[in-house]
N, C-alpha and C positions, 0 to 999 in steps of 0.2 A: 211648516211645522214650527218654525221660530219663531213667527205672529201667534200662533196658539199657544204655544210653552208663555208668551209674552203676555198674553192675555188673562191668561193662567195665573200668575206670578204678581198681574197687576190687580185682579179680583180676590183672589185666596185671603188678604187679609180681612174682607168686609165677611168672611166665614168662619176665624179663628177665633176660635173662643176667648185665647188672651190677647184680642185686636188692643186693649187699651194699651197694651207696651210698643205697638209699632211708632206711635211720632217719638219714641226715646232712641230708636233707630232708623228713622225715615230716608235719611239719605246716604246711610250703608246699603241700604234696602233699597233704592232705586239705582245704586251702582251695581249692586249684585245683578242685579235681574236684566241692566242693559249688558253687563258682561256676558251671561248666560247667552243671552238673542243674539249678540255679537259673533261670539261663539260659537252657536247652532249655526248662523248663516255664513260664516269662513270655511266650516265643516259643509253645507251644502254646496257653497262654491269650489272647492276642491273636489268635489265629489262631482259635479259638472267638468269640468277642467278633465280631471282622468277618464272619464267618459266619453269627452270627445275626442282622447285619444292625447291628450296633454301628456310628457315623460314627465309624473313627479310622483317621488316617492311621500305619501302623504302621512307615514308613519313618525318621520322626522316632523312635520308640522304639525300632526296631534301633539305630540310630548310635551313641542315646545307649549303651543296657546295651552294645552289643560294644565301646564306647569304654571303659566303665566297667570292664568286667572284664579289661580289657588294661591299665589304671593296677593294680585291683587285685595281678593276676598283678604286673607291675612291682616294685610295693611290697613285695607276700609273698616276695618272691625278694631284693629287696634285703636286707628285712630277716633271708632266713634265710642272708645271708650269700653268696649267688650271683647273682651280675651277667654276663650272656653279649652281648658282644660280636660283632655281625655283622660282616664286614668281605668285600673281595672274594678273600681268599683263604682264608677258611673264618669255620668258627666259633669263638671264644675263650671260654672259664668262668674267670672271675676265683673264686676261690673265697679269702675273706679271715675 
């Protein structure tokens, strides 16, 4: 499932309509998407581990990695220069 979410993630821009803005984010966008694969495949791993009868409570290491890769995502975006802003009347891209 990590190969396909990955494959997925690696094709989808050659279908978006506004493909021209991905090289302004190219390599926020190849960290996100190794983050995600990474992610899905910790989460299968774990999910083998209790399976074969491993004691681990896998609740404590969801929290952590989905926390972790929502700082990471954060970061990669600050730092490629895109900060989005929720608010209640939509969404805002500072782009600086």
């Amino acid at each position: 499932m990590a190969r396909g979410i990955y494959l997925l993630l690696l094709f989808l821009p050659l279908v978006d309509p506004r493909r021209a803005n991905y090289p302004r984010f190219a390599g926020a966008y190849a960290t996100i998407r190794l983050s995600i694969t990474v992610l899905l495949a910790v989460f299968y791993a774990m999910l083998q581990l209790v399976a074969r009868g491993v004691p681990l409570d896998p609740t404590r290491f969801v929290l952590v990695l989905v926390g972790g890769m929502f700082v990471l995502i954060g970061v990669v975006l600050i730092a490629a220069g895109l900060v989005v802003v929720a608010s209640l009347t939509g969404m805002i891209v500072y782009s600086y």
